[in-house]
PDB file as gemmi writes it, atoms N, CA and C in Angstrom:
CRYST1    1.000    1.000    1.000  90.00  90.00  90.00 P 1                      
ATOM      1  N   UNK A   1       0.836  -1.190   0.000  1.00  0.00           N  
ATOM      2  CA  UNK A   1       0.000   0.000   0.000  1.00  0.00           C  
ATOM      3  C   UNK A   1       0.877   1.249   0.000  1.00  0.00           C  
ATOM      4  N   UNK A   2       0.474   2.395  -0.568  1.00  0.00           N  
ATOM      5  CA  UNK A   2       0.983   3.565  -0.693  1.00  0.00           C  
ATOM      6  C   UNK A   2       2.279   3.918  -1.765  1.00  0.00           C  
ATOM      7  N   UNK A   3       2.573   2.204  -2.360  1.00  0.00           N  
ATOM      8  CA  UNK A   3       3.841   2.381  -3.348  1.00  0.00           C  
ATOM      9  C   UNK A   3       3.038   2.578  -4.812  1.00  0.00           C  
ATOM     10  N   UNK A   4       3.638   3.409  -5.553  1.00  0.00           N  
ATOM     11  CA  UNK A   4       3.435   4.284  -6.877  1.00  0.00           C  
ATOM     12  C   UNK A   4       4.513   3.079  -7.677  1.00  0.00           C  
ATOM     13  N   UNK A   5       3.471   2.523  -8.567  1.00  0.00           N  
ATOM     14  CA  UNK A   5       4.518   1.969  -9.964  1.00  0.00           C  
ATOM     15  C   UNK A   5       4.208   2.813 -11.486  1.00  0.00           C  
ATOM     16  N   UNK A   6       5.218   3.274 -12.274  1.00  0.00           N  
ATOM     17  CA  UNK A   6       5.221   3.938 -12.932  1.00  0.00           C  
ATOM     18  C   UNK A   6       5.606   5.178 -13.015  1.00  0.00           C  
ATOM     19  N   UNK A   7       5.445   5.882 -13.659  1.00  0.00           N  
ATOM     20  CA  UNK A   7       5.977   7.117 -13.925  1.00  0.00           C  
ATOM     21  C   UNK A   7       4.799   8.224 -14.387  1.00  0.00           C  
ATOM     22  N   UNK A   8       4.765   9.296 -13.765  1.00  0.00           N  
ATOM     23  CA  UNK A   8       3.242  10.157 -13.871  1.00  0.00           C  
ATOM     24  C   UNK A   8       3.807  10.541 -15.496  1.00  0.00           C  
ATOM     25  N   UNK A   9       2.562  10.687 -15.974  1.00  0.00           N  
ATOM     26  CA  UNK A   9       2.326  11.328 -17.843  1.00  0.00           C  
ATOM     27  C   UNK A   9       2.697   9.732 -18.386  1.00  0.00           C  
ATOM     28  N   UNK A  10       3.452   8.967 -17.762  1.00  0.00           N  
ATOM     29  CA  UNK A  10       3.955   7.689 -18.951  1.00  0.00           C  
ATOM     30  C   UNK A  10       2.611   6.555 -18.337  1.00  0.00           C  
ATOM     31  N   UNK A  11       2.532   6.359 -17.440  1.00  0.00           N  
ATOM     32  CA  UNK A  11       1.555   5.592 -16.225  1.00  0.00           C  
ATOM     33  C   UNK A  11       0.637   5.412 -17.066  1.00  0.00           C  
ATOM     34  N   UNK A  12      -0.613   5.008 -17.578  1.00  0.00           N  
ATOM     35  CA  UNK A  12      -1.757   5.224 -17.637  1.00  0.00           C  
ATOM     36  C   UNK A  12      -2.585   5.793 -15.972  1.00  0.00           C  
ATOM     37  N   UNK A  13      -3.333   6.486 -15.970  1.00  0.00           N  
ATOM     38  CA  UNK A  13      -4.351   6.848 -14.476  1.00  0.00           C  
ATOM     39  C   UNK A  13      -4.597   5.738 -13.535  1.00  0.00           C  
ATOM     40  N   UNK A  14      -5.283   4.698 -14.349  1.00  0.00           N  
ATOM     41  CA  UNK A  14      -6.140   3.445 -13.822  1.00  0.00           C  
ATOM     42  C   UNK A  14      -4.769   3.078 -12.945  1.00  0.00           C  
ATOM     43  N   UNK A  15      -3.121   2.850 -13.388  1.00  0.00           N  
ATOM     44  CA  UNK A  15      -2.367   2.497 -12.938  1.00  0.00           C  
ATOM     45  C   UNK A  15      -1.612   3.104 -11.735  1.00  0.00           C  
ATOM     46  N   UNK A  16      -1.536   4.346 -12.437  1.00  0.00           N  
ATOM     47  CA  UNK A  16      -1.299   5.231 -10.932  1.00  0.00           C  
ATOM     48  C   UNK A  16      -2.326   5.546  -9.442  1.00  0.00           C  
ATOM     49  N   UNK A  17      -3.711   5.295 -10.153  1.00  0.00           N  
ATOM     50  CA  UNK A  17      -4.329   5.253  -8.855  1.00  0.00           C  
ATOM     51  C   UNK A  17      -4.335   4.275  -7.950  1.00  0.00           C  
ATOM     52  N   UNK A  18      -5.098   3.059  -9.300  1.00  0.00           N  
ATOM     53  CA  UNK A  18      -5.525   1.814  -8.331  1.00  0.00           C  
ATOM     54  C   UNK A  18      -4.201   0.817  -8.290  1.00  0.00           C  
ATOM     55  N   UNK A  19      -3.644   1.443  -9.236  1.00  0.00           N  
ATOM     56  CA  UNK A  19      -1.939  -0.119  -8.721  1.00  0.00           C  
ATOM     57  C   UNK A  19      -2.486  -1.326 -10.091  1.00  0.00           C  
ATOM     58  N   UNK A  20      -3.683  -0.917 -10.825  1.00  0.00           N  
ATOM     59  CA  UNK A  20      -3.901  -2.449 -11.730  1.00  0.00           C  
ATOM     60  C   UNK A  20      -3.286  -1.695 -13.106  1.00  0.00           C  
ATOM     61  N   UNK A  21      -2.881  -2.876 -13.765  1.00  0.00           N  
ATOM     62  CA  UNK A  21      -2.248  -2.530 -14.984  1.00  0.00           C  
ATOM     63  C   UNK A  21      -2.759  -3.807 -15.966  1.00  0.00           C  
ATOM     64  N   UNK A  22      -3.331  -3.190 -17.068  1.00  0.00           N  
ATOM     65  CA  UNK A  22      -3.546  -3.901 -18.075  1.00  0.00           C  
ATOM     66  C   UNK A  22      -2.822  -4.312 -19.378  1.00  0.00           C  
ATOM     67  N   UNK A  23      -2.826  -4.838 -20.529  1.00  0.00           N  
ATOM     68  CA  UNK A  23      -2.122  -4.577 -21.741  1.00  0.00           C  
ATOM     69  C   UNK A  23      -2.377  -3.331 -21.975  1.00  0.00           C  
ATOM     70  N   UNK A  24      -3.757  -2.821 -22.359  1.00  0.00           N  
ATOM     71  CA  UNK A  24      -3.525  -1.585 -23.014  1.00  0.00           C  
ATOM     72  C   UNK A  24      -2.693  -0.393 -21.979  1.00  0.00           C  
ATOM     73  N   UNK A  25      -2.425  -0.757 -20.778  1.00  0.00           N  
ATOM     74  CA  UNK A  25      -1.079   0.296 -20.488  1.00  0.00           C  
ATOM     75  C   UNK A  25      -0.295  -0.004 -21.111  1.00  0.00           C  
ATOM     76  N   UNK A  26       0.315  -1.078 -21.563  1.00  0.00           N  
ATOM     77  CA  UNK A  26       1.348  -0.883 -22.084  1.00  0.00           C  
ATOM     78  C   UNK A  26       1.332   0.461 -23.585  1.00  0.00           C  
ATOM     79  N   UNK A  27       0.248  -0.246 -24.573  1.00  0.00           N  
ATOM     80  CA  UNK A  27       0.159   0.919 -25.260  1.00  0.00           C  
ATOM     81  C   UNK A  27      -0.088   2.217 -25.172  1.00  0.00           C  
ATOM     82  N   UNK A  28      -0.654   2.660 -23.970  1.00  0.00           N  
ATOM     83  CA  UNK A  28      -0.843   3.929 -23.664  1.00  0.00           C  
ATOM     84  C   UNK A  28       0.870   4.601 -23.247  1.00  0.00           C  
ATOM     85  N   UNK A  29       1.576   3.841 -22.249  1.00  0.00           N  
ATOM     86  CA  UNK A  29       3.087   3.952 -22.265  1.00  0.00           C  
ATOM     87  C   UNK A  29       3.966   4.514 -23.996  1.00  0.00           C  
ATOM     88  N   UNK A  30       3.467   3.671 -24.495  1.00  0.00           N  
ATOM     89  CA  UNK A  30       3.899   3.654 -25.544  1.00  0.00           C  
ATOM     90  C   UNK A  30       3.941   4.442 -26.389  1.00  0.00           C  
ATOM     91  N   UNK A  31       2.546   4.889 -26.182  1.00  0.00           N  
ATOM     92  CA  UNK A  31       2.351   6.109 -27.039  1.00  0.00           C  
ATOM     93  C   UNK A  31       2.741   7.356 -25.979  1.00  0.00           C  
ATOM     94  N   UNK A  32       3.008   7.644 -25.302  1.00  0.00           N  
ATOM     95  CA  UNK A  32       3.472   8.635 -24.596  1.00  0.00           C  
ATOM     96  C   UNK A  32       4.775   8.658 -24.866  1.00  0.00           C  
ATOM     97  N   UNK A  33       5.230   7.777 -25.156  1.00  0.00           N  
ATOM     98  CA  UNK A  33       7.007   7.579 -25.271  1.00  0.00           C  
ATOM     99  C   UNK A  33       7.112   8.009 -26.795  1.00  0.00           C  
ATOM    100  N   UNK A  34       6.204   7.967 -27.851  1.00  0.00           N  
ATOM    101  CA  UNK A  34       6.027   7.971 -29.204  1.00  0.00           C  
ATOM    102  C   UNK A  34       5.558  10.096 -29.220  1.00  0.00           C  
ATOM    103  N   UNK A  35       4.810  10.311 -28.114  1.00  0.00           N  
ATOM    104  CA  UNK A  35       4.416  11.631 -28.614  1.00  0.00           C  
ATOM    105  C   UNK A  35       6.207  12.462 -27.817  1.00  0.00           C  
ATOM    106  N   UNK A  36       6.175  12.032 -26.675  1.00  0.00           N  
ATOM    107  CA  UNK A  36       7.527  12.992 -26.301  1.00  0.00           C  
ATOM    108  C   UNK A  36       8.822  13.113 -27.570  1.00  0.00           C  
ATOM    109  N   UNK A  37       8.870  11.688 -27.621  1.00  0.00           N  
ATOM    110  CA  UNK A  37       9.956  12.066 -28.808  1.00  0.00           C  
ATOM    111  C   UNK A  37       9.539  12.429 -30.221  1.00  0.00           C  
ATOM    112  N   UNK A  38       8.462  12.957 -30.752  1.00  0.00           N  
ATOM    113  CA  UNK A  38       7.978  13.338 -31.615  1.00  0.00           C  
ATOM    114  C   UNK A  38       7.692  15.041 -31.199  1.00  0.00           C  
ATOM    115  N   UNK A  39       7.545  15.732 -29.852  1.00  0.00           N  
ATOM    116  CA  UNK A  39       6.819  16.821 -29.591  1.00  0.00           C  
ATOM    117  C   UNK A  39       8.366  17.185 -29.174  1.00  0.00           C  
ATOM    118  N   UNK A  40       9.086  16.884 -28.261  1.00  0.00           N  
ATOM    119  CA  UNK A  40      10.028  16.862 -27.284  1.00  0.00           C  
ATOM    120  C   UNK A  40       9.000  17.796 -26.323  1.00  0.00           C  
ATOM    121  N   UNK A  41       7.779  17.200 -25.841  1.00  0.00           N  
ATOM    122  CA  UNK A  41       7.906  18.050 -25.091  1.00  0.00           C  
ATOM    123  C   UNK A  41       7.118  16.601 -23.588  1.00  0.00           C  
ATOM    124  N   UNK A  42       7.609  17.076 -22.262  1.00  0.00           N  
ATOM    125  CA  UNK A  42       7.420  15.745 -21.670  1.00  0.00           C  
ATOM    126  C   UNK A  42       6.207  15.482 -21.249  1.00  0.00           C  
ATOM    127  N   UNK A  43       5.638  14.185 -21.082  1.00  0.00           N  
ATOM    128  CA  UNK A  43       4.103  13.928 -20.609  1.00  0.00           C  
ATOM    129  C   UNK A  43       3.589  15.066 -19.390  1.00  0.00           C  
ATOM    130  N   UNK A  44       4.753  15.090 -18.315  1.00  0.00           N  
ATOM    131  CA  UNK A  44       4.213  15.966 -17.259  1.00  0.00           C  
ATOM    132  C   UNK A  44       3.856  17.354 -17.730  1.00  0.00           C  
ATOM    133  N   UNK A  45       4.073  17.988 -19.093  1.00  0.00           N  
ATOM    134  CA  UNK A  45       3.593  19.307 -19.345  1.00  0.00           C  
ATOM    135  C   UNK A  45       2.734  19.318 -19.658  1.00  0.00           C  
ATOM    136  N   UNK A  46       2.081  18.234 -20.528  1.00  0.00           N  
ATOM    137  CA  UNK A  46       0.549  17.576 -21.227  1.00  0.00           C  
ATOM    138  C   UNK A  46      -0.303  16.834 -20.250  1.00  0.00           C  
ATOM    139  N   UNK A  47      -0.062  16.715 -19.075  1.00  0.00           N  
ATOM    140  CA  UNK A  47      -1.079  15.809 -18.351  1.00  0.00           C  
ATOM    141  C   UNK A  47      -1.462  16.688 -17.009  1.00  0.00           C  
ATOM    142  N   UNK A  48      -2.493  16.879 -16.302  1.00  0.00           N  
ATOM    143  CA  UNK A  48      -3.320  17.364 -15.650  1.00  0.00           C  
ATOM    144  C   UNK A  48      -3.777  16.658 -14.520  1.00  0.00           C  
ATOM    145  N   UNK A  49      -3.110  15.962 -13.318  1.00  0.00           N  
ATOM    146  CA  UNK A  49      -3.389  15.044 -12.739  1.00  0.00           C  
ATOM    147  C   UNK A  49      -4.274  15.692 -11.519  1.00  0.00           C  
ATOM    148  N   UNK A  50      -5.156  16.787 -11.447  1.00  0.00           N  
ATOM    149  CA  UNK A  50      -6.397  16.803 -10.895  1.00  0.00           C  
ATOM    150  C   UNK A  50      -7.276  16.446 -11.902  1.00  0.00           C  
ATOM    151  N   UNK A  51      -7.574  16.350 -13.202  1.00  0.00           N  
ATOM    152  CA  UNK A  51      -8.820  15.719 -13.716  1.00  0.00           C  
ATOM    153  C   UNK A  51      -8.136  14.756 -14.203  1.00  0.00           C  
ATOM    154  N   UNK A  52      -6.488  14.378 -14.562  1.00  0.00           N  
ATOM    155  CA  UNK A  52      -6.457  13.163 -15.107  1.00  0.00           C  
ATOM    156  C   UNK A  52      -6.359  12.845 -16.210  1.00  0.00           C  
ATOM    157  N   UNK A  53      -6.562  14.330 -17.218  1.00  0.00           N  
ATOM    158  CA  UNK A  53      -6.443  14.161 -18.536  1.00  0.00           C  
ATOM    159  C   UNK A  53      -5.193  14.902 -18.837  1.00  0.00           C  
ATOM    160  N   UNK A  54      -5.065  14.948 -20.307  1.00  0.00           N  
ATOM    161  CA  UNK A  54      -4.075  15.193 -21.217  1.00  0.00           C  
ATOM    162  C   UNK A  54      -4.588  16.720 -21.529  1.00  0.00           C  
ATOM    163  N   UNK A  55      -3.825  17.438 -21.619  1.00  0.00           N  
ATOM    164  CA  UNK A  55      -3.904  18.674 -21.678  1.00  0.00           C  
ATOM    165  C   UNK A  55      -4.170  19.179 -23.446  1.00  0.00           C  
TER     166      UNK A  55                                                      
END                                                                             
């Protein structure tokens, strides 16, 4: 309890809240790793973790 797996903006939500991780995190990872190095700009500037979304 209380341990964080992942990385905030790379995480999917479901993962950072509740601790469960599915396949499609992986693709959501994935594509976060696909927009930073395409934008250079990092998930934590695009993500909003009071509502949880992508900016």
């Amino acid at each position: 309890m209380g341990t964080i797996t992942g990385t905030l903006g790379y995480a999917p939500i479901e993962q950072i809240r509740g601790g469960k991780a599915y396949p499609a995190s992986d693709l959501y990872s994935l594509g976060m790793t696909c927009i930073h190095l395409l934008t250079e700009v990092t998930p934590k500037q695009l993500f909003d973790p009071f509502s949880g979304q992508l900016v």
